[in-house]
Steps between C-alpha positions, in 0.01 A plus 500: 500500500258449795235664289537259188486209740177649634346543206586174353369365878836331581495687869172587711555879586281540828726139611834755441334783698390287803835380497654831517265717668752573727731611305212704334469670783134427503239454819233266493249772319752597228572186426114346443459852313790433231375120477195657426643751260659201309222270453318793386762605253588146414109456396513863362205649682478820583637640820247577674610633859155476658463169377800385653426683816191288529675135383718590779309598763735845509408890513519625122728818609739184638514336191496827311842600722667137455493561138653811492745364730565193269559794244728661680688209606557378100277190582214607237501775197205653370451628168283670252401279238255682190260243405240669242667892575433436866793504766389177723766426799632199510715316786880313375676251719800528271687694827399245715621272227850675587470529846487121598782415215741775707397293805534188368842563362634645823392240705675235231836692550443545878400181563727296263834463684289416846286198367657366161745317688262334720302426175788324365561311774163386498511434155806282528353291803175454295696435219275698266350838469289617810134499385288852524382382897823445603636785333251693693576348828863546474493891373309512879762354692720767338202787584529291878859551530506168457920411490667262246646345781156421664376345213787243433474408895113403421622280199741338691273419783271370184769311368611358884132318530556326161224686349457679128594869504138692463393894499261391741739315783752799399237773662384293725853461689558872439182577705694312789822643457344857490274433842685617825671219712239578799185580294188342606504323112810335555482395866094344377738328169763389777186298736370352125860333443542378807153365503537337197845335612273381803687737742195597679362370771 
């Protein structure tokens, strides 16, 4: 599926793999190496390790070994492929392909019960569908621990000041509320209030 999205340029592959790098298990080097690998495949040029070595700014038997590893690891194939009765090698992302579905799927099943309520409470507050941003923003509450609980406290602070329920005022009370009583941030937000209500002398 991810593959025929890619290909019909519905998703932008090095996006998915900067996104889940982690979960990739990659370090900065691998990770500029398979972006590498894939705009190189994607434009079909030839693989070229010492080329890549030099784009790079990397030691060829380094980018020789991360290959191998991505081999290893089921993030690349390579294959012989007879072009005029000559074997030429050529790199597949088809298993990397796999690998990011198998992580995209587990973290939809691992991460559905946590946030979709929260989504549809959002949802029914907004009284539409949550756009792609605030999607985002709320999937990261759920990644911050974030609490169901916490969030309907910020809307009903919202709500208390008379003003229009927004992503933005959401996350911005949810800073607050994460911040410990005595931290320097909230004792510095404390003096601004009380300034503004012309508390200080």
């Amino acid at each position: 599926m991810l593959k025929k999205l890619y290909e019909l340029n519905v998703i932008n592959l090095e996006k998915l793999i900067l996104t889940y790098s982690r979960e990739l298990g990659l370090n900065s080097e691998e990770l500029m190496v398979l972006l590498k690998l894939v705009d190189s495949i994607s434009k079909q040029d030839n693989i070229v390790e010492s080329n890549i070595a030099q784009a790079l700014k990397m030691d060829e038997l380094a980018v020789s070994n991360t290959i191998a590893k991505f081999i290893e690891r089921g993030y690349l194939e390579l294959n012989i492929v007879v072009v005029k009765g000559i074997g030429k090698e050529k790199y597949s992302l088809d298993s990397l392909f796999k690998t990011l579905e198998a992580i995209l799927n587990d973290e939809k099943i691992n991460s559905e019960d946590d946030s979709s309520e929260l989504i549809s409470y959002l949802e029914t507050k907004f009284s539409r569908s949550l756009s792609s941003k605030e999607m985002e923003m709320a999937l990261a509450w759920s990644d911050d621990s974030i609490s169901l609980d916490n969030v309907r406290e910020a809307c009903n602070q919202i709500e208390s000041k008379g003003l229009n329920i927004t992503i933005t005022r959401i996350d911005k009370i949810l800073y607050k509320l994460s911040r410990p009583e005595g931290s320097i941030a909230n004792k510095i937000q404390q003096l601004l209030e009380k300034d503004k209500n012309g508390q200080l002398s």
